[in-house]
Predicted model as a PDB file, atoms N, CA, C, CB and O in Angstrom, pLDDT in the B-factor column:
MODEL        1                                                                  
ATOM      1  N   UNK A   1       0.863  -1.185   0.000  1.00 73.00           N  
ATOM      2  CA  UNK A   1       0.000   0.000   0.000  1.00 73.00           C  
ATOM      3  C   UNK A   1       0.899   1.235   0.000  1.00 73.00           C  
ATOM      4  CB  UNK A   1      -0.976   0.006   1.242  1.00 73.00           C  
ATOM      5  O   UNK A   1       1.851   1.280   0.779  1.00 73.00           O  
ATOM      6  N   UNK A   2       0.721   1.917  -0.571  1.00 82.00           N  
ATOM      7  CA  UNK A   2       1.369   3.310  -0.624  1.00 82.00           C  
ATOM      8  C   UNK A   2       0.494   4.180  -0.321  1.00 82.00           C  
ATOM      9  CB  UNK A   2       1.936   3.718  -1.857  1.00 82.00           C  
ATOM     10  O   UNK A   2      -0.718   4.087  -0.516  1.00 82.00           O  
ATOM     11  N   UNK A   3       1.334   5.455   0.388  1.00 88.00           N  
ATOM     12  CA  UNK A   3       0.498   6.154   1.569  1.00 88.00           C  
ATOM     13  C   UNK A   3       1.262   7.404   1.216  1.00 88.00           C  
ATOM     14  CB  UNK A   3       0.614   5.521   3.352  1.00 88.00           C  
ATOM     15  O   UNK A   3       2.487   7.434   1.338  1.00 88.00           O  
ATOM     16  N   UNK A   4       0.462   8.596   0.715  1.00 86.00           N  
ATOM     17  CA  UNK A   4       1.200   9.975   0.286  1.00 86.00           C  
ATOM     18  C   UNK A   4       1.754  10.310   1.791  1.00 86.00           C  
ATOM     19  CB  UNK A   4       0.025  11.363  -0.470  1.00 86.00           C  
ATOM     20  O   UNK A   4       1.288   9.805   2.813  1.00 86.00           O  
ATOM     21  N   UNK A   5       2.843  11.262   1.747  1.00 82.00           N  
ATOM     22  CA  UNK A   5       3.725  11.770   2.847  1.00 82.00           C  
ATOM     23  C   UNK A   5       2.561  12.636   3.610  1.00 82.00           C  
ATOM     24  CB  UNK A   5       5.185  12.728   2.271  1.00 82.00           C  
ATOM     25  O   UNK A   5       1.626  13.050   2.924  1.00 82.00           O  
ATOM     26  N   UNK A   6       2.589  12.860   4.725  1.00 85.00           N  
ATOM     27  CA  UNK A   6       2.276  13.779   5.496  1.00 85.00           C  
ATOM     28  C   UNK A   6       0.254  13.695   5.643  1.00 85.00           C  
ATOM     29  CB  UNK A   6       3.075  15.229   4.755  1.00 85.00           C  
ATOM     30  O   UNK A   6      -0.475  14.505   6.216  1.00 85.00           O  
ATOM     31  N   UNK A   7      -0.188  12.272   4.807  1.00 91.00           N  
ATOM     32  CA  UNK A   7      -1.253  12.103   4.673  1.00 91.00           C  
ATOM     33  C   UNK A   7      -1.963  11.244   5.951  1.00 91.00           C  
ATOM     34  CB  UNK A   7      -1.282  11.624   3.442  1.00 91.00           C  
ATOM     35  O   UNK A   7      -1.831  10.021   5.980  1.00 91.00           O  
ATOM     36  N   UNK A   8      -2.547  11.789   6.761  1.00 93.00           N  
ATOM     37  CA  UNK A   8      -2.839  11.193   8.100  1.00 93.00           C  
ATOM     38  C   UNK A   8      -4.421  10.423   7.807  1.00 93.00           C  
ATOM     39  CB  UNK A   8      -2.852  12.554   9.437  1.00 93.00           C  
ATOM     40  O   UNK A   8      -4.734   9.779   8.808  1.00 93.00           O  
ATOM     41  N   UNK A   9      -5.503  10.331   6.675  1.00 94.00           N  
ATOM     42  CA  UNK A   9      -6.508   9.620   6.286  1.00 94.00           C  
ATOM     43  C   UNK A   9      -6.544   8.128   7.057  1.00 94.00           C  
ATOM     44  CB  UNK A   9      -6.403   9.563   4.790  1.00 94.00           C  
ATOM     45  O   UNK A   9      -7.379   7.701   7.855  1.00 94.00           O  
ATOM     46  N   UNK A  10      -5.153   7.400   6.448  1.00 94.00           N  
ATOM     47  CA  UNK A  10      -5.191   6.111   6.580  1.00 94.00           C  
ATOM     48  C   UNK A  10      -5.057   5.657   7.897  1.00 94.00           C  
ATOM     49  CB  UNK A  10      -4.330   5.584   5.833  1.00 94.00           C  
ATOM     50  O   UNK A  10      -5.277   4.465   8.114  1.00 94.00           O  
ATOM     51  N   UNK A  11      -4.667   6.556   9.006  1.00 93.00           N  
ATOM     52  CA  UNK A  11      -4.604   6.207  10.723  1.00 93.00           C  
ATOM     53  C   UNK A  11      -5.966   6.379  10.920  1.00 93.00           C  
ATOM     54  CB  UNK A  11      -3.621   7.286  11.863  1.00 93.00           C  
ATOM     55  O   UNK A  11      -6.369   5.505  11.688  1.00 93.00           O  
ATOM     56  N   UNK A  12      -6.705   7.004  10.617  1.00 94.00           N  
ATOM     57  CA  UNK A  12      -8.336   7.565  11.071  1.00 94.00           C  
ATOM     58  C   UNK A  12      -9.367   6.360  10.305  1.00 94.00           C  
ATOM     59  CB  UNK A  12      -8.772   9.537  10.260  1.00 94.00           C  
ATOM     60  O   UNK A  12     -10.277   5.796  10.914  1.00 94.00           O  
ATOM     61  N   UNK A  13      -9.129   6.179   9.299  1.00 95.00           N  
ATOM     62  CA  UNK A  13      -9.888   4.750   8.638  1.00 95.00           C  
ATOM     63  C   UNK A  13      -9.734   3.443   8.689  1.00 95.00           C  
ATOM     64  CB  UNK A  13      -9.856   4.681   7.529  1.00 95.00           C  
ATOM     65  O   UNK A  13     -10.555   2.527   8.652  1.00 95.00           O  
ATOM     66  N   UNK A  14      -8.577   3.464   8.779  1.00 94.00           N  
ATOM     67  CA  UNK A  14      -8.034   1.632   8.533  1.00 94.00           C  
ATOM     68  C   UNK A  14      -7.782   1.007   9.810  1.00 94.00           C  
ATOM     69  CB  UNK A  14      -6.409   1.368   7.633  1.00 94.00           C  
ATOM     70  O   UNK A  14      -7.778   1.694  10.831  1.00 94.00           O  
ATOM     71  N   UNK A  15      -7.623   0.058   9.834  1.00 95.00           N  
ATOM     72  CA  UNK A  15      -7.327  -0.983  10.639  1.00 95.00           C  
ATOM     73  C   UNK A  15      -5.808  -0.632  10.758  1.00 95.00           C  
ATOM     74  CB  UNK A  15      -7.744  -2.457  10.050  1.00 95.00           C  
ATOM     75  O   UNK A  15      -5.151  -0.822   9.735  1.00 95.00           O  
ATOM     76  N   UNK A  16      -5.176  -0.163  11.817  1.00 94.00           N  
ATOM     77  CA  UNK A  16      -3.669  -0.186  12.234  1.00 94.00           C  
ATOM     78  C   UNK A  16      -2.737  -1.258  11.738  1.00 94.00           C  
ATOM     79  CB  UNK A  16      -3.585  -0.283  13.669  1.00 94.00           C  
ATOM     80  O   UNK A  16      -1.628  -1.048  11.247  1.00 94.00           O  
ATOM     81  N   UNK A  17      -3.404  -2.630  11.949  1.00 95.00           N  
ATOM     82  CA  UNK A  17      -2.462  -3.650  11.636  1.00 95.00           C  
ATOM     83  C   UNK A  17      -2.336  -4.608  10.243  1.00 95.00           C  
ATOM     84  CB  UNK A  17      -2.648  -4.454  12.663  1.00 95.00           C  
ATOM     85  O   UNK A  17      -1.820  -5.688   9.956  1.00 95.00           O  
ATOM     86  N   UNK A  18      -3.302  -3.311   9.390  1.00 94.00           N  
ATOM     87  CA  UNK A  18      -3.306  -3.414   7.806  1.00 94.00           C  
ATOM     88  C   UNK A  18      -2.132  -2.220   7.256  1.00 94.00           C  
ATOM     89  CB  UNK A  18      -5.078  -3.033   7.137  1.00 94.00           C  
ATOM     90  O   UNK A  18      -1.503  -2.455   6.225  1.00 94.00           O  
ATOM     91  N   UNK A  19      -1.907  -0.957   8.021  1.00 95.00           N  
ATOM     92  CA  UNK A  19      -0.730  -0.901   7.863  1.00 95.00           C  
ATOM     93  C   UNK A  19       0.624  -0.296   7.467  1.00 95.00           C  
ATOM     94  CB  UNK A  19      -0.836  -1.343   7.617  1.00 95.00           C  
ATOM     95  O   UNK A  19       1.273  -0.119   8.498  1.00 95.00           O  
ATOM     96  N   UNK A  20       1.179   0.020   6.579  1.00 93.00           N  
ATOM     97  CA  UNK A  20       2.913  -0.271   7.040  1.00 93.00           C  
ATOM     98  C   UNK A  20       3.695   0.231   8.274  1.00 93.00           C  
ATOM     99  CB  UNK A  20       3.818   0.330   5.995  1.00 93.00           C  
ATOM    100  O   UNK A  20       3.542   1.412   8.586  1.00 93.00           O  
ATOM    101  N   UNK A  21       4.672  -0.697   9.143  1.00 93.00           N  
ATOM    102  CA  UNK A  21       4.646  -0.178  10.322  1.00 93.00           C  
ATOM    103  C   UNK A  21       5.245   1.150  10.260  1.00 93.00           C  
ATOM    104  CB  UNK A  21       5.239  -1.012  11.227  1.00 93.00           C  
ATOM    105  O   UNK A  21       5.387   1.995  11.144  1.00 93.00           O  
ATOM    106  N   UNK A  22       5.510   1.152   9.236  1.00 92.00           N  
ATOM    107  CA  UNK A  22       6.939   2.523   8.608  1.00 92.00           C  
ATOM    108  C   UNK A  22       5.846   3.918   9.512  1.00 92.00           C  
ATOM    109  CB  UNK A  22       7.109   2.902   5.728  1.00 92.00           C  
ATOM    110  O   UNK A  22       6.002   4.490  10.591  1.00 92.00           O  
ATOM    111  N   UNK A  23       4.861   4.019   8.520  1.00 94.00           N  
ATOM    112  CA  UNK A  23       3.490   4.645   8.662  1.00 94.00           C  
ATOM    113  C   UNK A  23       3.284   4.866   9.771  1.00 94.00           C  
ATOM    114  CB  UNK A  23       2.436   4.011   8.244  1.00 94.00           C  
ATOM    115  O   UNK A  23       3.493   6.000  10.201  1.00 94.00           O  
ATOM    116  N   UNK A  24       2.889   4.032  10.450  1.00 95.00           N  
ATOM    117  CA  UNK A  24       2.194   3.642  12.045  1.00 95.00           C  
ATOM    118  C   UNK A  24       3.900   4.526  12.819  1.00 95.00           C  
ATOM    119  CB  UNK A  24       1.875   1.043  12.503  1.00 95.00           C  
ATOM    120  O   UNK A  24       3.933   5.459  13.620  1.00 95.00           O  
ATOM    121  N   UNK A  25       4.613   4.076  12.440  1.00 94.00           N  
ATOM    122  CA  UNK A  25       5.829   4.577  13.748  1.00 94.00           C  
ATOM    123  C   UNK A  25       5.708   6.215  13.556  1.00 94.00           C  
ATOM    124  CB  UNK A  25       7.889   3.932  13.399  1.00 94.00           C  
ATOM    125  O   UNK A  25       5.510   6.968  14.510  1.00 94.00           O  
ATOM    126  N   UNK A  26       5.869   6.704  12.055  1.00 93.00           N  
ATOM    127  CA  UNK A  26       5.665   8.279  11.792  1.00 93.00           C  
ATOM    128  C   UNK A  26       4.545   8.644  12.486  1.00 93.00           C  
ATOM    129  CB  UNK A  26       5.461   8.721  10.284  1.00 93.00           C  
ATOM    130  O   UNK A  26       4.718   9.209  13.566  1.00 93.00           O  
ATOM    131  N   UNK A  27       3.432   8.442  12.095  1.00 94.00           N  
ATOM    132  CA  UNK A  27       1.908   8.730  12.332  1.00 94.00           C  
ATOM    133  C   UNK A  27       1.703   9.215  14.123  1.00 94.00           C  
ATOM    134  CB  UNK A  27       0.921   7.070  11.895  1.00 94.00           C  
ATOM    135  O   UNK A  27       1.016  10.083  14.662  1.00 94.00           O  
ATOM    136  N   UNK A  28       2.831   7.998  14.746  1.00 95.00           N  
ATOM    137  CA  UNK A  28       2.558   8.025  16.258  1.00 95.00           C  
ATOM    138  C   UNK A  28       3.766   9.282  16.896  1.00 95.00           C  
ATOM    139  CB  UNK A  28       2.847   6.195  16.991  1.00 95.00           C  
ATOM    140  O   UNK A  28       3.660   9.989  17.898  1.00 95.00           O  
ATOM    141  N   UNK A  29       4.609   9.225  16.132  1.00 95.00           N  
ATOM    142  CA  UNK A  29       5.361  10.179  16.713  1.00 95.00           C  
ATOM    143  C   UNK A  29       5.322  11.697  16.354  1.00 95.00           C  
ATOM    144  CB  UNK A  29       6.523   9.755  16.550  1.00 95.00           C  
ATOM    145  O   UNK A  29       5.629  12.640  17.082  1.00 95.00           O  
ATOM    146  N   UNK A  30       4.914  11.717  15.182  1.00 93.00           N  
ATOM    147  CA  UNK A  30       3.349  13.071  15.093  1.00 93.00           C  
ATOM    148  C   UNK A  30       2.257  13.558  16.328  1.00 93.00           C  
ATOM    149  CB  UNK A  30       2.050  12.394  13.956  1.00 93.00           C  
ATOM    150  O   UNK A  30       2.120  14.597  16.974  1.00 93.00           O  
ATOM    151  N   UNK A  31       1.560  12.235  16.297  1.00 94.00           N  
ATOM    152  CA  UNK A  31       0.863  12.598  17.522  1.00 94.00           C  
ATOM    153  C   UNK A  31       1.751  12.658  19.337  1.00 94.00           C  
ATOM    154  CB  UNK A  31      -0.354  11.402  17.449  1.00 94.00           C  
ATOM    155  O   UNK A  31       1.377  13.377  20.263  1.00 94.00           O  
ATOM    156  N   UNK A  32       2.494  12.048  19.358  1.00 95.00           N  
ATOM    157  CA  UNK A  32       3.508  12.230  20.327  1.00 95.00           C  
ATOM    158  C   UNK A  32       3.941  13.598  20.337  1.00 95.00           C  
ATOM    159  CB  UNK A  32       4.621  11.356  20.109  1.00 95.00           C  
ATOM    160  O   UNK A  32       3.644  14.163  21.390  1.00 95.00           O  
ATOM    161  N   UNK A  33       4.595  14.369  19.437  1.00 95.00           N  
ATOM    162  CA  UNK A  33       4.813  16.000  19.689  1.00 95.00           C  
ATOM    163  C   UNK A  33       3.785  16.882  19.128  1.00 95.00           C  
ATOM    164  CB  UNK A  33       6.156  16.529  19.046  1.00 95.00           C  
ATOM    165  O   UNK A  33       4.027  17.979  18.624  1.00 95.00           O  
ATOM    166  N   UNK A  34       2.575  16.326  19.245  1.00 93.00           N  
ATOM    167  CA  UNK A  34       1.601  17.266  18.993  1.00 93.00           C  
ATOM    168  C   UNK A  34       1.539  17.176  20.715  1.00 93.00           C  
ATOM    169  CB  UNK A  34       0.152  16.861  17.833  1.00 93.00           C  
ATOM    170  O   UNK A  34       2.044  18.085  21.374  1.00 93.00           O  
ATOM    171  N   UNK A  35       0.779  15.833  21.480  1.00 94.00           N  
ATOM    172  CA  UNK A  35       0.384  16.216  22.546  1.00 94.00           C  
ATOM    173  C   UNK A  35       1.890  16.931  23.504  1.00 94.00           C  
ATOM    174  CB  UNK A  35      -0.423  14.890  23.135  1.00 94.00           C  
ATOM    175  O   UNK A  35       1.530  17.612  24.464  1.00 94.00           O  
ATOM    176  N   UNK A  36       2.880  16.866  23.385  1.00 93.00           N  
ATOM    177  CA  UNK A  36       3.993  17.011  24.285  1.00 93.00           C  
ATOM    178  C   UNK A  36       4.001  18.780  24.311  1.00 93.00           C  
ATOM    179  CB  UNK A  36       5.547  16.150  23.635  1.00 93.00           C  
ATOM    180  O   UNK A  36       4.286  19.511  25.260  1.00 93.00           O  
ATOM    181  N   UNK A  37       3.576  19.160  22.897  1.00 92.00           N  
ATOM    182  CA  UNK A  37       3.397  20.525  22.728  1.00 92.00           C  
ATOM    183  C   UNK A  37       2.444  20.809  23.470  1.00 92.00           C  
ATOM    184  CB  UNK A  37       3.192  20.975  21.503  1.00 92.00           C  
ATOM    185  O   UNK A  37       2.647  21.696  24.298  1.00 92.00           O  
ATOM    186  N   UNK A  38       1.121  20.168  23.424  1.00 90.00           N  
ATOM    187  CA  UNK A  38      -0.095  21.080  24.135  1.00 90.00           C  
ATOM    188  C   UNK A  38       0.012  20.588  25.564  1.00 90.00           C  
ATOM    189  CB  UNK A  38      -1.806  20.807  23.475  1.00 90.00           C  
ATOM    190  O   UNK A  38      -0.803  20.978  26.400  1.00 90.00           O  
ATOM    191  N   UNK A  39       0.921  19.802  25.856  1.00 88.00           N  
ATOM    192  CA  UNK A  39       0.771  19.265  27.684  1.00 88.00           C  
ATOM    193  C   UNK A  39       1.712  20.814  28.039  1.00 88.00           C  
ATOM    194  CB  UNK A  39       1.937  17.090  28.371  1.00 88.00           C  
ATOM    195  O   UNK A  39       1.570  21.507  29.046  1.00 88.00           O  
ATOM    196  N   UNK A  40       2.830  21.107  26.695  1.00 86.00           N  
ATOM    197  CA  UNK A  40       3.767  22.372  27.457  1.00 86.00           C  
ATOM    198  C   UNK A  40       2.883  23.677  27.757  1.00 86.00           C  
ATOM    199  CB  UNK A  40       5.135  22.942  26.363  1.00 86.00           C  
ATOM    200  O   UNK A  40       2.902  24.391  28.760  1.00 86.00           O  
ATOM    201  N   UNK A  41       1.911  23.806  26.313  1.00 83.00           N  
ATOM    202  CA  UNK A  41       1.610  25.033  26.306  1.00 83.00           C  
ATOM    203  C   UNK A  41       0.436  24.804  27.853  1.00 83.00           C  
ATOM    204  CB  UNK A  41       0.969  25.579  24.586  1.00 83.00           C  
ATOM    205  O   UNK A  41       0.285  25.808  28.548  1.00 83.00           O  
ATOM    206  N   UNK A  42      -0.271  23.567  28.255  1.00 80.00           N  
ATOM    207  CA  UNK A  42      -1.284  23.752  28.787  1.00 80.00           C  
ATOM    208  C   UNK A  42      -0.211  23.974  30.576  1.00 80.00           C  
ATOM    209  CB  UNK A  42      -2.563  22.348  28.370  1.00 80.00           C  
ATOM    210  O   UNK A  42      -0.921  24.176  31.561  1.00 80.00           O  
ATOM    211  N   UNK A  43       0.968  23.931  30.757  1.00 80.00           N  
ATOM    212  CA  UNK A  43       1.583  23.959  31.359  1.00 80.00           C  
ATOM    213  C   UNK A  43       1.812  25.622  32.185  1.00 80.00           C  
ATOM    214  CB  UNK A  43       2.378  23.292  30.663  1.00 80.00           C  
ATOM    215  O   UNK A  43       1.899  26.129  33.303  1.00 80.00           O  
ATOM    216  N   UNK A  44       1.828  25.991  30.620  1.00 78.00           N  
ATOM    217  CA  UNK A  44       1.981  27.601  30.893  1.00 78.00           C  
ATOM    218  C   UNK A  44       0.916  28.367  30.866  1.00 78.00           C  
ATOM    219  CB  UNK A  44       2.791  28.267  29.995  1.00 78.00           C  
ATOM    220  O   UNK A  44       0.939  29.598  30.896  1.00 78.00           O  
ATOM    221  N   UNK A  45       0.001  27.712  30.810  1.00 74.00           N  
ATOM    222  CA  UNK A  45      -1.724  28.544  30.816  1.00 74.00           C  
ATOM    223  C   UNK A  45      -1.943  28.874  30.117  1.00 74.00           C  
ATOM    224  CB  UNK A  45      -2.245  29.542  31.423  1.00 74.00           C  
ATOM    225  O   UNK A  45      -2.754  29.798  30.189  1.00 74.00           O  
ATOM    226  N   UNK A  46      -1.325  28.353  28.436  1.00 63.00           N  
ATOM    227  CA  UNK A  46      -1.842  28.780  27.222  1.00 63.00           C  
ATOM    228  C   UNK A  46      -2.815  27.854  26.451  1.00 63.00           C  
ATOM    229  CB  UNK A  46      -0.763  29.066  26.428  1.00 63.00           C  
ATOM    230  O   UNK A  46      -3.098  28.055  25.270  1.00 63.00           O  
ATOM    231  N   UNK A  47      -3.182  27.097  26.990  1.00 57.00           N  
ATOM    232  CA  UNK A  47      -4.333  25.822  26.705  1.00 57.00           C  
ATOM    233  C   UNK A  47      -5.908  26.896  27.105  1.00 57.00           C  
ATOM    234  CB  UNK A  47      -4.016  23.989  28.219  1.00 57.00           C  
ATOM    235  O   UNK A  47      -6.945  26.916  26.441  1.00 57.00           O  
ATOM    236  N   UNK A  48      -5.550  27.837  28.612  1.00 61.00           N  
ATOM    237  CA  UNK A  48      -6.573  28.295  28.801  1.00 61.00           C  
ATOM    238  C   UNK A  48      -7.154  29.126  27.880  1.00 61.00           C  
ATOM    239  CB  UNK A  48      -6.503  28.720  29.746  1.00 61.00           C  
ATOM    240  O   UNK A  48      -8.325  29.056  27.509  1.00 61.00           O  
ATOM    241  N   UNK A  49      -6.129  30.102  27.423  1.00 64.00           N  
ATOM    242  CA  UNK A  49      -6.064  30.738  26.219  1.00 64.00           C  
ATOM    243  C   UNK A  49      -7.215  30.479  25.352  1.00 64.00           C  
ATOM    244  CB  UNK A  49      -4.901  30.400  25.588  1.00 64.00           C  
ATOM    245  O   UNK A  49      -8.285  31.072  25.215  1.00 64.00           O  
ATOM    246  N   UNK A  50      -6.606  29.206  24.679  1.00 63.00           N  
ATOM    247  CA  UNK A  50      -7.273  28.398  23.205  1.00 63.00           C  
ATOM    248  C   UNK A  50      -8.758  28.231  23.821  1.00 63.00           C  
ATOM    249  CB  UNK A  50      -6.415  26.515  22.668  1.00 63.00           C  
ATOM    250  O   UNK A  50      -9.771  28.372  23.137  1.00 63.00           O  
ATOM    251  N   UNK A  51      -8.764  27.857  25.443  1.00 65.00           N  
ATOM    252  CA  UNK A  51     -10.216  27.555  25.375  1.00 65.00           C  
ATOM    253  C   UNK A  51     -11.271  28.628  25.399  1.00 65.00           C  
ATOM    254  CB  UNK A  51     -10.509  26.741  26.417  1.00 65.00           C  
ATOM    255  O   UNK A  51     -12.406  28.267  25.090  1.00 65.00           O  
ATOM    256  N   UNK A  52     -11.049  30.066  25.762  1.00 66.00           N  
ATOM    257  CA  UNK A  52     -11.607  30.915  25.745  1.00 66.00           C  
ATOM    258  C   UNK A  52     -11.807  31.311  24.508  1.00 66.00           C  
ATOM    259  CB  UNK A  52     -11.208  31.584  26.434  1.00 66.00           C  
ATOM    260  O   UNK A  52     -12.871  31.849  24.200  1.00 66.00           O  
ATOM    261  N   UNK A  53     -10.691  31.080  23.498  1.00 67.00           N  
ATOM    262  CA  UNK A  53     -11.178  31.567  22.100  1.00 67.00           C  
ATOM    263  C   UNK A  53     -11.737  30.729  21.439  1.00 67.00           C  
ATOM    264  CB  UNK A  53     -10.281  32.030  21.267  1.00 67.00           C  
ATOM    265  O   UNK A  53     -12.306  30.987  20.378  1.00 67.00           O  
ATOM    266  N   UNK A  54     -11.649  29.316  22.081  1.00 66.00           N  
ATOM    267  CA  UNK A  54     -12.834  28.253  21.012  1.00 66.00           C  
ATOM    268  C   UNK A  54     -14.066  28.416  21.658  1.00 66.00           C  
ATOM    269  CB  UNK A  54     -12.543  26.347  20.931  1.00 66.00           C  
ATOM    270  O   UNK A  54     -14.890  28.307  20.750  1.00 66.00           O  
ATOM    271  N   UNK A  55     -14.697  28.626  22.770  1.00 67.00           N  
ATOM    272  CA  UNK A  55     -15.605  28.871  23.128  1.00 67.00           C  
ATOM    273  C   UNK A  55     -16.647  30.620  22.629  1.00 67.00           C  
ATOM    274  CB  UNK A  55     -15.122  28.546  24.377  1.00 67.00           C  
ATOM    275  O   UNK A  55     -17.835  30.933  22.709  1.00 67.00           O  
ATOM    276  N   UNK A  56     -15.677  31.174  22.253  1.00 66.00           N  
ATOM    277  CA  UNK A  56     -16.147  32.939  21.706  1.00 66.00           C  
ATOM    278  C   UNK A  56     -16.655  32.413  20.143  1.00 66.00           C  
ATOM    279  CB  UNK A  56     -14.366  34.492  21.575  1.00 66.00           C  
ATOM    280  O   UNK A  56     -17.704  32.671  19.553  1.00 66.00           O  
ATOM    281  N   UNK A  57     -15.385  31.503  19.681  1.00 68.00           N  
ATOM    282  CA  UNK A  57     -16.138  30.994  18.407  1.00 68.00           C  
ATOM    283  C   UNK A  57     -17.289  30.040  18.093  1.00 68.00           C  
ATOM    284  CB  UNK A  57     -15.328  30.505  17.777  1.00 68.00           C  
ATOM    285  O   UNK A  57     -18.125  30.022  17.190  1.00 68.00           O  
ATOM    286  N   UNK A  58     -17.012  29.137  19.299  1.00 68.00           N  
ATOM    287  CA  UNK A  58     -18.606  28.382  19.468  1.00 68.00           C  
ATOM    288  C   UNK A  58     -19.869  29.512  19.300  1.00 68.00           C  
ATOM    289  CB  UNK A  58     -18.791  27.623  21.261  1.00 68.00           C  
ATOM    290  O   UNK A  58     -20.607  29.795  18.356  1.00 68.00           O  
ATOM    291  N   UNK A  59     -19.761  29.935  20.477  1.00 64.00           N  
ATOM    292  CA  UNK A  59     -21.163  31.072  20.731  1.00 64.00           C  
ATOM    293  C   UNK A  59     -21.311  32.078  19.118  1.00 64.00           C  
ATOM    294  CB  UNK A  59     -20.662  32.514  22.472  1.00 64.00           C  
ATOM    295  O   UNK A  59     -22.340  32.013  18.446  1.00 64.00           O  
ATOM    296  N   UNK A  60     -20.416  32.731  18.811  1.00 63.00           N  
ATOM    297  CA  UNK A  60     -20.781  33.319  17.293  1.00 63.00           C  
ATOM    298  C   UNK A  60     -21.069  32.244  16.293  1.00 63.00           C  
ATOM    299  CB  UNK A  60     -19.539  34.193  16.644  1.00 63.00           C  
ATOM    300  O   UNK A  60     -22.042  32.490  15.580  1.00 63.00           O  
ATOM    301  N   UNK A  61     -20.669  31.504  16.149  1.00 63.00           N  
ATOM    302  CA  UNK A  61     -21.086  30.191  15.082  1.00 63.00           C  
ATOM    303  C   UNK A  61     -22.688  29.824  15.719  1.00 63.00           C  
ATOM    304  CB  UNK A  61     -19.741  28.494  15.269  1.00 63.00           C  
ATOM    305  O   UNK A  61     -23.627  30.179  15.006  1.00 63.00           O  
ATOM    306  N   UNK A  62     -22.952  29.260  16.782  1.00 65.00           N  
ATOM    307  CA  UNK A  62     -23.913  29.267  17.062  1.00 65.00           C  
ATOM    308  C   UNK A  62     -25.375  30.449  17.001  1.00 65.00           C  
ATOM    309  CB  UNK A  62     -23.474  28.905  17.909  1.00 65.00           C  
ATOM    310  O   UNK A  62     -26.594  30.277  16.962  1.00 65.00           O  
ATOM    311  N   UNK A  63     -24.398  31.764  17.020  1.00 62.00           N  
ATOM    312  CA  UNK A  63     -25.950  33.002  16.818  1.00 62.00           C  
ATOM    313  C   UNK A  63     -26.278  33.124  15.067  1.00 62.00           C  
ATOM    314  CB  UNK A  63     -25.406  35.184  17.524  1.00 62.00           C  
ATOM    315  O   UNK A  63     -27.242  33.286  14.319  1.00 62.00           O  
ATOM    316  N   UNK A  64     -24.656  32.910  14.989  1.00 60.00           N  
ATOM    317  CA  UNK A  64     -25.123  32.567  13.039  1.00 60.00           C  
ATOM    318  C   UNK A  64     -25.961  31.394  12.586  1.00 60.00           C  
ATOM    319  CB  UNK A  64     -23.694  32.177  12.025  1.00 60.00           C  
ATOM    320  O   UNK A  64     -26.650  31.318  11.569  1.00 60.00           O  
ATOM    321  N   UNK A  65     -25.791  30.591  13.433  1.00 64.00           N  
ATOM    322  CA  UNK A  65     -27.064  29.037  12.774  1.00 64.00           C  
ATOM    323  C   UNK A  65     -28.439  29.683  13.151  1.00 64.00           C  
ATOM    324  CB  UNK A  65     -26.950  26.998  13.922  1.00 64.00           C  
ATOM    325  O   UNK A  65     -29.360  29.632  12.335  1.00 64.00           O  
ATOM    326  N   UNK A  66     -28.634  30.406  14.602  1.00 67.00           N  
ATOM    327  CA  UNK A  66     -30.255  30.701  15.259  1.00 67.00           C  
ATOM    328  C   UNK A  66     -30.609  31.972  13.890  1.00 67.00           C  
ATOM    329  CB  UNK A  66     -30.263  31.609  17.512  1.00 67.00           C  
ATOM    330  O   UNK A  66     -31.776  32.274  13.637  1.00 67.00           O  
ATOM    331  N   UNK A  67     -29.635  32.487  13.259  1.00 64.00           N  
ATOM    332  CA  UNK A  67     -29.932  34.147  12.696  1.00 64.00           C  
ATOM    333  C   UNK A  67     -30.488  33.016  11.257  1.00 64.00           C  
ATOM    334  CB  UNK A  67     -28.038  35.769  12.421  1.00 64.00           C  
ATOM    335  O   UNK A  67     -31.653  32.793  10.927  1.00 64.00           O  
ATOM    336  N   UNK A  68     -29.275  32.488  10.649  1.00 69.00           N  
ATOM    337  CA  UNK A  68     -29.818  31.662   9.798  1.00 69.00           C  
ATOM    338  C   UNK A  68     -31.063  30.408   9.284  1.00 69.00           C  
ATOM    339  CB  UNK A  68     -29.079  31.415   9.794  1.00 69.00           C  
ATOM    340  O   UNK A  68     -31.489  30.212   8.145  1.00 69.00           O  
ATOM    341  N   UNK A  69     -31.403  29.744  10.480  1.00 72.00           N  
ATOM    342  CA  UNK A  69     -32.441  28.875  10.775  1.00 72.00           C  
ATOM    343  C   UNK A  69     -33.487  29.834  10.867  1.00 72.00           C  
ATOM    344  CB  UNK A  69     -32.253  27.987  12.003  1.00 72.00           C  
ATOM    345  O   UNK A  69     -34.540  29.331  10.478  1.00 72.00           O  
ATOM    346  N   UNK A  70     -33.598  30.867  11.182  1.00 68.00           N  
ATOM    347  CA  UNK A  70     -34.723  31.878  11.370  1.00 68.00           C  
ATOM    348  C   UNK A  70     -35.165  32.289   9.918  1.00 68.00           C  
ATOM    349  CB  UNK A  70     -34.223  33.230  12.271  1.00 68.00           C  
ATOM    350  O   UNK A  70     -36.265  32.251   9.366  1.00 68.00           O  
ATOM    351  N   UNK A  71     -34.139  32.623   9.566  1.00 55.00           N  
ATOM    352  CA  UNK A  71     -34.968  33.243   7.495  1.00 55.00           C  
ATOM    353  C   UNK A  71     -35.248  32.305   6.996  1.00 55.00           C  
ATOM    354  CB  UNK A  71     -33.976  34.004   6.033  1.00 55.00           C  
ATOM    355  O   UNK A  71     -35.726  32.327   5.862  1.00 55.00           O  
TER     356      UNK A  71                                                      
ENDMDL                                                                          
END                                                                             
């Protein structure tokens, strides 16, 4: 199976032990310094950050569906 570079599809669909471990070792150590990053930033109180601004964007996304569902 051939698997384009930097293409993360095949971890989210497939069966892990269909495969190449090549794949699976990259794939995991991706997600390994993704979370190592957000355990640092949530370290320094910048996780709180992100959650205040995903939540400002929840609530406006949400008055745009009630404004929209209304017309």
């Amino acid at each position: 199976m051939r698997i384009k570079n930097n293409d993360l599809t095949h971890w989210f669909i497939r069966d892990h032990r269909t495969l190449p471990a090549s794949y699976v070792k990259s794939c995991q150590k991706f997600f390994d310094e993704i979370r190592k990053a957000l355990d640092k930033a949530q370290a320094s109180g910048f996780s709180h950050e992100l959650q205040a601004s995903s939540s400002k964007r929840q609530a406006t996304s949400s008055k745009l569906d009630s404004k929209l569902n209304k017309g």
